[in-house]
Phi, psi and omega in degrees: 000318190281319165276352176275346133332271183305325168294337191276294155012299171310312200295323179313304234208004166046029181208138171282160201257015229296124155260161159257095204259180189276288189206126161327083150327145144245174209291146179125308173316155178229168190222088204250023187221024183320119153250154199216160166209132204230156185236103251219112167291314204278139173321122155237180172267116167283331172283344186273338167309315163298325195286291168012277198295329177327301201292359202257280198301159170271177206295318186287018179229127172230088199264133203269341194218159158213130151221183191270144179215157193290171175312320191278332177297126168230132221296309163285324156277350160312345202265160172298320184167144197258141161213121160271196220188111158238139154283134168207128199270158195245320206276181184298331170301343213037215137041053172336131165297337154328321198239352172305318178310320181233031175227123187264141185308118168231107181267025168221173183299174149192143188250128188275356177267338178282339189267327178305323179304315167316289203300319189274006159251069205214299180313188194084161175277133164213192173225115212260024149353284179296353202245322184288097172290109194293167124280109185314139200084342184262169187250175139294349189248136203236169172224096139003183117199339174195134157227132179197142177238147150207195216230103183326160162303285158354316194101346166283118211287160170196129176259138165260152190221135160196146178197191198306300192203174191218093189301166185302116134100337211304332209252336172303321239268319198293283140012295193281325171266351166248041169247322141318321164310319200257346166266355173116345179247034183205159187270151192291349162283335266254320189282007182256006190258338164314283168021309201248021166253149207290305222262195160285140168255114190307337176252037181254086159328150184250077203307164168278168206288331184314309174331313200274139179208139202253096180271297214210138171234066196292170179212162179287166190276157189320312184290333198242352215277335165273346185292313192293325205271322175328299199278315212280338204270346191293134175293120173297160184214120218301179180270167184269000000 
């Protein structure tokens, strides 16, 4: 999306464009609450930049909004919290086809109460290791901040997950182990026992990517935003 983006960008503005996005999905992932900031000397009609890029862009790509922000804002370390969304169908047909796309078919049981139990000795700053495809150089360690599940009119399960930041893969990953928590084939400490672990833990399914969705993205009010990018840019460290 962030080069298909930057190209249309281009074409707008006869100059490349580099963005700066909140956060990198992988692939596969959707997104609808993305933020991104380029830093553009010339003045524009923001609104004629949105029709522009519409006429541009693929039907699956959308810029919903542009305005102007202060110097200091940067669309990834400015921000506060990421909050995503996975879907997952229950009933037995799985999937509405409508909804297939960003929703995945799970054909065993699960219990939401056992999962909710997972999740919440989860929460917290922690070093989210086990959960993580490391990067050289990146640290692991996150602040929790919601894991919560409940269960549509529909029958469709939905977890919101949101915390500081999100290390590679952390939140399929995070996901993928308590969805074995809700079928029975792991005990409900067990992802919270992962924890005290340095590394990837090898047996920690990854759900798939179709499921995940990038809903919201906050920030601090205009007065904090450097202050906030500052704290965000310090190497995190596990908690003692």
């Amino acid at each position: 999306m962030c080069g298909v983006l930057e190209d249309a960008l281009g074409v707008v503005l006869r100059e490349p464009v580099p963005l700066t996005v909140a956060g990198r999905t992988d692939a596969g992932v959707h997104a609808t609450g993305q933020v991104a900031h380029a830093d553009i000397a010339a003045r524009l009609d923001t609104g004629w930049l949105v029709r522009r890029l519409a006429r541009l862009l693929p039907p699956d790509v959308r810029v919903r909004a542009v305005s102007q922000v202060p110097e200091e804002f940067d669309a990834r370390f400015s921000a506060l919290r990421r909050h995503y969304r996975y879907r997952i169908a229950t009933a037995p047909y799985g999937a509405e086809p409508l909804r297939a796309r960003d929703t995945l078919s799970w054909p065993h049981p699960l219990d939401l109460d056992a999962v909710q139990a997972a999740s919440d000795g989860l929460l917290g700053e922690h070093d989210f290791a086990a959960f993580c495809k490391r990067r050289e150089g990146a640290t692991t360690v996150r602040a929790l901040q919601e894991l919560t599940w409940s269960r549509d009119a529909d029958g469709v399960v939905q977890a919101a997950v949101a915390a500081d930041a999100f290390c590679h893969s952390m939140v399929r990953s995070l996901v993928g182990a308590l969805l074995d928590v809700g079928r029975g084939r792991r005990a409900v400490a067990w992802p919270a026992d992962l924890l005290l672990r340095s590394e990837r833990a090898s047996e920690v399914p990854v759900a798939p990517a179709q499921g995940l969705t990038l809903v919201a993205v906050d920030y601090p009010p205009a007065s904090e935003l450097a202050a906030r990018a500052h704290a965000t840019r310090r190497l995190r460290v596990p908690p003692a």
